[in-house]
MIKOL-975922 format. One record per residue: residue number from 1; x, y, z of N, C-alpha, C in turn; residue in one letter. Coordinates in steps of 0.2 Angstrom, whole numbers, always signed. Layout:
BEGIN
{NUM {X Y Z} {X Y Z} {X Y Z} 'a'};
...
***
This chain:
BEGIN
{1 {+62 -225 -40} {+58 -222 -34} {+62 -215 -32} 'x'};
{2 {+58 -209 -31} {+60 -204 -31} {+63 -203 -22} 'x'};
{3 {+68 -200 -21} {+73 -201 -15} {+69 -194 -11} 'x'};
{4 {+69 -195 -5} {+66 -188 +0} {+69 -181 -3} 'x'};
{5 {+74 -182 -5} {+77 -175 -7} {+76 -173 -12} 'x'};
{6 {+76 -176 -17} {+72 -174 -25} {+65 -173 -25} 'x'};
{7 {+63 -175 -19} {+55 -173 -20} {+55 -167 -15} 'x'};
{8 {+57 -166 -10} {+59 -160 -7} {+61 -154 -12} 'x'};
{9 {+64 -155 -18} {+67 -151 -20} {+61 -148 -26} 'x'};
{10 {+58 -154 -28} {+53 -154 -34} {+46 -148 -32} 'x'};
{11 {+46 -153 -25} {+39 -150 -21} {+41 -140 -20} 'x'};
{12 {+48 -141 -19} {+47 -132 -17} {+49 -128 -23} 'x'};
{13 {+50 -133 -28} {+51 -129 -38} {+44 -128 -38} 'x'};
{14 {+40 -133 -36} {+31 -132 -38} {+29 -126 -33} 'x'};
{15 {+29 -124 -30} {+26 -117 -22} {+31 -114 -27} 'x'};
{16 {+36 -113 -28} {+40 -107 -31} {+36 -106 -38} 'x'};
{17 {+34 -112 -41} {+33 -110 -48} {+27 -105 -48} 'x'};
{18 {+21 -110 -41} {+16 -106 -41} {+14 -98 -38} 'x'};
{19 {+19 -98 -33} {+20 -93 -30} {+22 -85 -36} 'x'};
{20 {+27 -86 -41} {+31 -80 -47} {+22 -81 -52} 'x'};
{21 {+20 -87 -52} {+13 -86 -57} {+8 -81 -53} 'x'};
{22 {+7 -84 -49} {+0 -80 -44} {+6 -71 -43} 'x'};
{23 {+11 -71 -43} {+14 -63 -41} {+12 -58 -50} 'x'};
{24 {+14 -65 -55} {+13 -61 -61} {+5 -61 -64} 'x'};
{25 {+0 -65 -63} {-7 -63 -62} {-9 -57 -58} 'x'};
{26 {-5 -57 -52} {-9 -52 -50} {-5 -43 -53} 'x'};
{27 {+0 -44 -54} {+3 -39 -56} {+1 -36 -64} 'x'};
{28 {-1 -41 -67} {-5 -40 -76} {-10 -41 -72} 'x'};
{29 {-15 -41 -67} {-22 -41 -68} {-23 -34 -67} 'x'};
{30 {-20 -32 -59} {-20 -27 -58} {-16 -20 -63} 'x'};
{31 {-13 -21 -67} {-14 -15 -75} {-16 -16 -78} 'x'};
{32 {-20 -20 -78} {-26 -21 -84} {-32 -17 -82} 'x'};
{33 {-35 -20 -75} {-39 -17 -70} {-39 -7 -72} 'x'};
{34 {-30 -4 -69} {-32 +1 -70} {-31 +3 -74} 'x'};
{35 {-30 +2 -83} {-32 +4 -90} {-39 +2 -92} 'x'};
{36 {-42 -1 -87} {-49 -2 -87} {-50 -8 -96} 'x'};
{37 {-44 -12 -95} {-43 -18 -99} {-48 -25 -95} 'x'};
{38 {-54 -24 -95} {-60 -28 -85} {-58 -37 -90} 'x'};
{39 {-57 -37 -96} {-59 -43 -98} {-53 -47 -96} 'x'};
{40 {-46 -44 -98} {-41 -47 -96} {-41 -48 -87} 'x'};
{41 {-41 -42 -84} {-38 -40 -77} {-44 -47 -74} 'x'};
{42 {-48 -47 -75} {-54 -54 -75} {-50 -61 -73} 'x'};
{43 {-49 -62 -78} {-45 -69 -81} {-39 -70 -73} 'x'};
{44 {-34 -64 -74} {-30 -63 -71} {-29 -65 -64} 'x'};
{45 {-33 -59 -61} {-36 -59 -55} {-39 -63 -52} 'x'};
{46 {-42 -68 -57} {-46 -74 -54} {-40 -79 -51} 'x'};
{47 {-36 -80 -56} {-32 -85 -54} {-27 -82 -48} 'x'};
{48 {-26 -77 -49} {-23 -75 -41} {-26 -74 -33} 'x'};
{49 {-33 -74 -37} {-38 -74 -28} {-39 -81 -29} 'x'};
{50 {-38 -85 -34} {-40 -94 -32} {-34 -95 -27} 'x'};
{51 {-28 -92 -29} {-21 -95 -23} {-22 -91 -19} 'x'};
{52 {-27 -88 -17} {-29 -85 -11} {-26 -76 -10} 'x'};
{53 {-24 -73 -15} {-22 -66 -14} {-27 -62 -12} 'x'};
{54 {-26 -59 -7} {-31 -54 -6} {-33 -48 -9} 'x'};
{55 {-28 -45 -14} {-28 -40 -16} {-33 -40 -21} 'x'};
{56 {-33 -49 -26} {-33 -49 -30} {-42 -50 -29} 'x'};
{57 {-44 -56 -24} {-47 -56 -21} {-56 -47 -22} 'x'};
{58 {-51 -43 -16} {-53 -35 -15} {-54 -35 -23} 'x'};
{59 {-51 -34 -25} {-52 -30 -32} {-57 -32 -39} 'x'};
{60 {-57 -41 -38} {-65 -44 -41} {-71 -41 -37} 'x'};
{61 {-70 -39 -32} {-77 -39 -26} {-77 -32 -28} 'x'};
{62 {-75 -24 -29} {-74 -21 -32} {-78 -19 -39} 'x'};
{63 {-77 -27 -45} {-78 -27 -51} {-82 -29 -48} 'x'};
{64 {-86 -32 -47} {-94 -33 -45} {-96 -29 -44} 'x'};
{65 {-94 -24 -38} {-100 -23 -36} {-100 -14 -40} 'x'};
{66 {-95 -14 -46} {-96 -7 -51} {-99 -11 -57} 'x'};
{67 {-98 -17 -57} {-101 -19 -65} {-94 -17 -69} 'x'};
{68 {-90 -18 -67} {-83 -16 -71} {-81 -23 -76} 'x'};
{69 {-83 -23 -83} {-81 -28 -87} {-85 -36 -86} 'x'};
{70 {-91 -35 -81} {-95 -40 -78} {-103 -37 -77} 'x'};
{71 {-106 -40 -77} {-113 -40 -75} {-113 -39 -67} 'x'};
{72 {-114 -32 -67} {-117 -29 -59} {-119 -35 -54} 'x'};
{73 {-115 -38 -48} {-119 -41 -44} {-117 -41 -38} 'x'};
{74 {-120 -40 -34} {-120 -38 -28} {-118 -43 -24} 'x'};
{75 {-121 -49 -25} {-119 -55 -21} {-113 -57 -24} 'x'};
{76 {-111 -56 -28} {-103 -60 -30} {-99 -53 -28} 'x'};
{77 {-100 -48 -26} {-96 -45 -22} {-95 -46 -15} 'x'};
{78 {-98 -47 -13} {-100 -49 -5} {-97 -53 -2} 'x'};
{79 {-97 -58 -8} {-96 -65 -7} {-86 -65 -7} 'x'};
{80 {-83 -60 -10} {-76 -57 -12} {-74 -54 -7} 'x'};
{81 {-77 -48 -6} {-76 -46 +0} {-75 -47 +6} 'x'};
{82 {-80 -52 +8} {-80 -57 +15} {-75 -60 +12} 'x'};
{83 {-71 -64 +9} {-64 -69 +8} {-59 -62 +12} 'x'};
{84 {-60 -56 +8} {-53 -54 +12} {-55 -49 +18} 'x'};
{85 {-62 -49 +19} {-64 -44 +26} {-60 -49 +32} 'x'};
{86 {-61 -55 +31} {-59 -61 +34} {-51 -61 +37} 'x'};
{87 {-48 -57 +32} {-40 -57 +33} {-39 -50 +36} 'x'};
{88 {-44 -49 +36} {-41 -40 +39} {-42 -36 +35} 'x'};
{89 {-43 -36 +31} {-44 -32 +23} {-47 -24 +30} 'x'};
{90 {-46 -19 +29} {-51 -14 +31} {-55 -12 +27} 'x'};
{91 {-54 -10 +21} {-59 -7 +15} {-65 -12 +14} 'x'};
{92 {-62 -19 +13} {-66 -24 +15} {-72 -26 +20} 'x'};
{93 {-70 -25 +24} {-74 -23 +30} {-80 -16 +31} 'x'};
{94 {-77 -13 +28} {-81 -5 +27} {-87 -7 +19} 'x'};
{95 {-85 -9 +16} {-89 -13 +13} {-95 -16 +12} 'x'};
{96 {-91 -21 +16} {-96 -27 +18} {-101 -22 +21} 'x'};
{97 {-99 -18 +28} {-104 -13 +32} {-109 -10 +28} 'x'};
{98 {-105 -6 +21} {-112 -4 +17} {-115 -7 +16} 'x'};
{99 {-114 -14 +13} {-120 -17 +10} {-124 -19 +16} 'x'};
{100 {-123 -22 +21} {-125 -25 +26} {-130 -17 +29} 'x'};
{101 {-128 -13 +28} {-131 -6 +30} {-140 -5 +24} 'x'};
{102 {-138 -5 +18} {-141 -5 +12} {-146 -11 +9} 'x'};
{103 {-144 -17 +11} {-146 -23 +9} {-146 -26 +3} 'x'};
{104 {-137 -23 -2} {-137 -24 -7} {-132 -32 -8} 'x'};
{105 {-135 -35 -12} {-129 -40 -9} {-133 -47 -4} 'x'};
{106 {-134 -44 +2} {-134 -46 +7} {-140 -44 +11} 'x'};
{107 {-142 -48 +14} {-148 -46 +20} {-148 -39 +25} 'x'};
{108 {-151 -35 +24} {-152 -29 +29} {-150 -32 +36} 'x'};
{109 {-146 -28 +36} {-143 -30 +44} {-139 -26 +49} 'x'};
{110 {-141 -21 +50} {-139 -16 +55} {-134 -17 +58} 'x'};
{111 {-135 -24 +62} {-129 -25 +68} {-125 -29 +64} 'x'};
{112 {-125 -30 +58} {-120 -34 +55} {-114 -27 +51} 'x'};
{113 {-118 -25 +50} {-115 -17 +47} {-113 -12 +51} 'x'};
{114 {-114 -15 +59} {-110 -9 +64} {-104 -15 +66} 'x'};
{115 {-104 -21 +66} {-100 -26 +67} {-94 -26 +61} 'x'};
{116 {-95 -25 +55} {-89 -24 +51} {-86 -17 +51} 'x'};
{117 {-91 -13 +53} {-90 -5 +52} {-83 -4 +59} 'x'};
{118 {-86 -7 +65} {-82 -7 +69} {-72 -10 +70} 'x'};
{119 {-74 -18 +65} {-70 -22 +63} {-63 -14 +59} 'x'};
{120 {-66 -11 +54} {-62 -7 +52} {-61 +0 +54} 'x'};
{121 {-64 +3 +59} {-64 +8 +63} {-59 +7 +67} 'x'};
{122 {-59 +0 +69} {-52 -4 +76} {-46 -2 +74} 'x'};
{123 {-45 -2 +64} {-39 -2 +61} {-38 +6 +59} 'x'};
{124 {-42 +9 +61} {-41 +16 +61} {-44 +20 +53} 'x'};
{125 {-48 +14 +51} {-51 +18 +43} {-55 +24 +44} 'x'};
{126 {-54 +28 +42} {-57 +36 +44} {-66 +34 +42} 'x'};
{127 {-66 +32 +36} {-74 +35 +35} {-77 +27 +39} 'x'};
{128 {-75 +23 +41} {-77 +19 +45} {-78 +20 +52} 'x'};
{129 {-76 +24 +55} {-74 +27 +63} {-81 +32 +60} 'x'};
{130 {-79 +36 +57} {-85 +41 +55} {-94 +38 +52} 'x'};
{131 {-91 +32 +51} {-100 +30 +49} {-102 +26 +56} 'x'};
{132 {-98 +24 +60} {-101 +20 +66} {-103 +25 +72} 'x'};
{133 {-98 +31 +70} {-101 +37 +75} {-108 +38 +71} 'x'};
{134 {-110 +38 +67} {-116 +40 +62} {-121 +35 +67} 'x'};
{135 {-120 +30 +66} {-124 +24 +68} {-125 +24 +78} 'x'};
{136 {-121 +25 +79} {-121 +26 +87} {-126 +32 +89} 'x'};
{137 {-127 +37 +84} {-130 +44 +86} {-135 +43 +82} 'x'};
{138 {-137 +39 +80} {-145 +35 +77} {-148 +30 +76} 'x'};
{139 {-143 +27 +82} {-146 +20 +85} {-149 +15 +77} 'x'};
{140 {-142 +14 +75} {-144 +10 +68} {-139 +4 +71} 'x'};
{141 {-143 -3 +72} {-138 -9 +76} {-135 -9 +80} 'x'};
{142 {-135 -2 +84} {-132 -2 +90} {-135 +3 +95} 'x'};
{143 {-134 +2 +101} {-139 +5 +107} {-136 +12 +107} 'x'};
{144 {-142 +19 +105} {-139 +25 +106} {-136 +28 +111} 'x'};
{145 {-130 +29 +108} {-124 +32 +112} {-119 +39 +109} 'x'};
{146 {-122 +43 +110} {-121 +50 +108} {-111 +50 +110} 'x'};
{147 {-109 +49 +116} {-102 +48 +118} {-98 +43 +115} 'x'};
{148 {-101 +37 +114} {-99 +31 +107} {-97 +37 +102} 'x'};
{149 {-102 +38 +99} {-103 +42 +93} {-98 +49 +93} 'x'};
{150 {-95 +51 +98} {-91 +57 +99} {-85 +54 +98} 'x'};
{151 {-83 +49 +101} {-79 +45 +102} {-75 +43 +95} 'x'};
{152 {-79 +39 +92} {-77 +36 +84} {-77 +45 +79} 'x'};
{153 {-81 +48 +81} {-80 +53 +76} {-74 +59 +78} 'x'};
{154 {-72 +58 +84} {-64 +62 +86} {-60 +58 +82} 'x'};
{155 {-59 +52 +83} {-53 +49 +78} {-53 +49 +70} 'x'};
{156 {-59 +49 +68} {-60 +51 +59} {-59 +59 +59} 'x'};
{157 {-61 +63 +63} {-58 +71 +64} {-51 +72 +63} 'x'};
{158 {-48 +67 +70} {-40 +69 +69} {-36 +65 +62} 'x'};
{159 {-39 +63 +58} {-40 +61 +52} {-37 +66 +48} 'x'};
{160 {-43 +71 +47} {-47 +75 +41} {-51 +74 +40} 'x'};
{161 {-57 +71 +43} {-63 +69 +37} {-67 +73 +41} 'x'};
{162 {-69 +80 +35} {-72 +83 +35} {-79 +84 +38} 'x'};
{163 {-85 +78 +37} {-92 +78 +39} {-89 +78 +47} 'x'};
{164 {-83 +71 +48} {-83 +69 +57} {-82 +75 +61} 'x'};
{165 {-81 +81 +56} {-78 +87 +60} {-84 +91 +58} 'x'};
{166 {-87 +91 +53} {-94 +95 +58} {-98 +93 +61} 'x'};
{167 {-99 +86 +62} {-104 +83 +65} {-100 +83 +73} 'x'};
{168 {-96 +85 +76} {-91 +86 +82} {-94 +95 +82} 'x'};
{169 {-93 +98 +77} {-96 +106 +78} {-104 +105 +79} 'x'};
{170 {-107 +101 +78} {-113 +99 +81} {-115 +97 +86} 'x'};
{171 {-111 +92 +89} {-113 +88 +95} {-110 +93 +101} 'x'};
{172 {-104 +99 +101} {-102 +102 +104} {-106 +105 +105} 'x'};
{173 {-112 +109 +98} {-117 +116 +100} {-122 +114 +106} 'x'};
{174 {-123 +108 +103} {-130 +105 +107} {-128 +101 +114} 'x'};
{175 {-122 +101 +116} {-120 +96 +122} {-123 +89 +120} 'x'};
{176 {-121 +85 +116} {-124 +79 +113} {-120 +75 +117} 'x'};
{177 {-116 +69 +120} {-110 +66 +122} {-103 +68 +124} 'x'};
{178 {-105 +74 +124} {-99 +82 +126} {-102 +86 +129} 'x'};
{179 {-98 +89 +133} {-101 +94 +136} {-102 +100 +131} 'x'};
{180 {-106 +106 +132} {-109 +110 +127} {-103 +113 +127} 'x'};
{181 {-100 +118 +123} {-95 +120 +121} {-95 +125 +114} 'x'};
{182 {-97 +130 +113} {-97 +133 +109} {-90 +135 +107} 'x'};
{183 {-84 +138 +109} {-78 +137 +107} {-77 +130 +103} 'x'};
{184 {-77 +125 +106} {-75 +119 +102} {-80 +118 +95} 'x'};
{185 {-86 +119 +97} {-90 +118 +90} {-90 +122 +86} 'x'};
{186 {-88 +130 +86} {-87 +136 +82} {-80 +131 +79} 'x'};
{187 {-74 +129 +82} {-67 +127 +79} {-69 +123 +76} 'x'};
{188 {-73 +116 +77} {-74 +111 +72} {-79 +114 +65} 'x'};
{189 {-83 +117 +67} {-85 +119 +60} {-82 +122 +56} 'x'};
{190 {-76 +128 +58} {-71 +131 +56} {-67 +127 +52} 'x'};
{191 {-66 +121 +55} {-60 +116 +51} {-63 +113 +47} 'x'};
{192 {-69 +113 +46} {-74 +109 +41} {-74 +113 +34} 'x'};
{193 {-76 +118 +37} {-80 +126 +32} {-75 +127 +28} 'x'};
{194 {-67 +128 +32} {-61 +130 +26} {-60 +125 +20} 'x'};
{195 {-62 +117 +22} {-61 +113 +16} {-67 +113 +11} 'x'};
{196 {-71 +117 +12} {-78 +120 +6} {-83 +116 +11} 'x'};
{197 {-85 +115 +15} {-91 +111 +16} {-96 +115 +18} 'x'};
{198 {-102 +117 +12} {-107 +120 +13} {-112 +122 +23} 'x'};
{199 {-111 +116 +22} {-117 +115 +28} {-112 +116 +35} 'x'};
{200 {-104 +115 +35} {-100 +116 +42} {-101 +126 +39} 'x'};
{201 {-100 +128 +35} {-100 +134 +34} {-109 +139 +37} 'x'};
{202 {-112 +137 +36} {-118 +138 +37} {-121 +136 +46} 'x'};
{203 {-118 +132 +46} {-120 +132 +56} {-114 +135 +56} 'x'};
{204 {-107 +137 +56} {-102 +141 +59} {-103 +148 +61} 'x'};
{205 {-110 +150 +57} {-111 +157 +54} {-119 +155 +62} 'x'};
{206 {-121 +150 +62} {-126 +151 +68} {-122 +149 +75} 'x'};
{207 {-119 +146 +75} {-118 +147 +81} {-111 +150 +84} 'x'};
{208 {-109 +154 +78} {-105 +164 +80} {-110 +168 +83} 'x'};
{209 {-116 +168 +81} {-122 +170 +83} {-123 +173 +91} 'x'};
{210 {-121 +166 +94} {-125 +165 +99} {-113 +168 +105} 'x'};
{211 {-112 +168 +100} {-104 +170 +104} {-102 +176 +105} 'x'};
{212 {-98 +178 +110} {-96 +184 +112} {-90 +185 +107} 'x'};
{213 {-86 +190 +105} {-81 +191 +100} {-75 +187 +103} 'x'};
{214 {-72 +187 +110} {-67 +184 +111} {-71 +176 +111} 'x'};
{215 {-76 +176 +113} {-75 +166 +112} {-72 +167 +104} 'x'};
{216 {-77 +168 +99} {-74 +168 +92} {-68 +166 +90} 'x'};
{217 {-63 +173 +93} {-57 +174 +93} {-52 +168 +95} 'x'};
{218 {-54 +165 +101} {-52 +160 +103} {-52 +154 +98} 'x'};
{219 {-60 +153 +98} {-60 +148 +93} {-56 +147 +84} 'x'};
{220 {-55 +151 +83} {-52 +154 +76} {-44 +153 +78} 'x'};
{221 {-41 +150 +85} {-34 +152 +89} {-34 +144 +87} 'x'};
{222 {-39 +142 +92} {-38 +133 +91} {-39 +129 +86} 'x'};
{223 {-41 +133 +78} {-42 +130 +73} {-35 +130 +70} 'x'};
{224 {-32 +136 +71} {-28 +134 +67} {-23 +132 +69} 'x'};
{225 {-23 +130 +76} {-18 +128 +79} {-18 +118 +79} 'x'};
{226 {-23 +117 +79} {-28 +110 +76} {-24 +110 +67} 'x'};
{227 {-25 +113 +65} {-23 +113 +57} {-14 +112 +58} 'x'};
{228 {-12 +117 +59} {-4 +115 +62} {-3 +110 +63} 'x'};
{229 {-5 +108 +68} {-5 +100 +69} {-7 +95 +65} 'x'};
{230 {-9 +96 +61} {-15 +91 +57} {-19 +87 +58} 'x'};
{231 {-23 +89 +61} {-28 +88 +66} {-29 +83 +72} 'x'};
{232 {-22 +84 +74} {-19 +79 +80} {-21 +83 +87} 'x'};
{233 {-22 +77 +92} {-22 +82 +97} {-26 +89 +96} 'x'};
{234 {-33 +88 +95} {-36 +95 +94} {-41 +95 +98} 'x'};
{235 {-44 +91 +102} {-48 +88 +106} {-45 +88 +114} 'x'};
***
């Protein structure tokens, strides 16, 4: 009969054993993955999201949902992605929000798509703060609120992410959930335009239009002084 302490000792050679397998699956699945080796990284990766890794977990739901080395499927991504949205995963959750926004995968469901969008907005995902501002200023799942939507898309701005910062030089021109501000919307277009974006380039040039040369002046002060900063504190 085996005594308390050799099986205490047996039992945590077996967690160790499993634990250096499940690190070396995921470690070979994931270089396989990005040599685009899908057959191996496959095999790999399965056994490291059966012991519950999340990475490995994310990264089959991924291969799903590209058709990477598998048959495109949209529920077996979902189905992946919820494992590690569950954990916090953010990417994971901005995900889920697509499909649940698109109804690929998964049932069209608006509020379920501002409910995970939100979940990784909390964690400060940029394009996820910038898609639930989307949703709040078009009442997709959730009840229109132009201030919501100013809200989430200031913190994907102080980011960098380019659209939240023209769609902010939009809500400024029009007084959308901010007070009307042609200074501020001329700056956020301005911070947009410099990174090539056609369409912040094109309102910046309409609503200089409607400004005196010192607003301009100013506005053109507080861009770059936003860029200095990196887009902290520009609001």
């Amino acid at each position: 009969m085996l005594t308390k302490t050799l099986k205490a000792v047996m039992l945590f050679i077996a967690v160790f054993c499993a634990s250096v397998v499940c690190a070396d699956d995921l470690e070979d699945g994931l270089a396989a993955h990005k040599n685009k080796n899908y057959a191996v990284a496959l095999v790999k990766l399965k056994k490291a999201a059966a012991q519950g890794n999340a990475q490995a977990q994310f990264t089959l739901g991924t291969m799903y949902d590209g058709g990477q080395g598998v048959v495109q499927d949209f529920s077996e991504a979902a189905k992946w992605y919820k494992l590690v949205a569950g954990q916090g995963y953010s990417i994971a959750q901005f995900n889920l929000g697509n499909m649940h926004r698109s109804g690929k995968g998964v049932v069209q469901d608006y509020a379920e798509a501002a409910r995970w969008y939100k979940l990784a907005a909390e964690q400060g995902l940029a394009q996820a703060q910038h898609t639930l501002g989307f949703m709040y200023a078009n009442e997709q799942g959730v009840v229109q609120d132009y201030s919501e939507a100013a809200k989430w898309w200031k913190l994907a701005a102080a980011q960098g992410h380019v659209i939240a910062q023209r769609n902010l030089g939009s809500i400024y021109g029009v007084g959308q959930g901010v007070a009307e501000d042609y200074v501020r919307s001329h700056m956020w277009f301005n911070l947009a335009a410099v990174k090539g974006d056609a369409e912040a380039v094109k309102s910046r040039g309409m609503i200089a239009e409607m400004m005196t040369t010192q607003q301009i002046a100013e506005a053109q002060k507080l861009a770059r002084e936003c860029q200095a900063r990196d887009y902290k504190n520009c609001d």
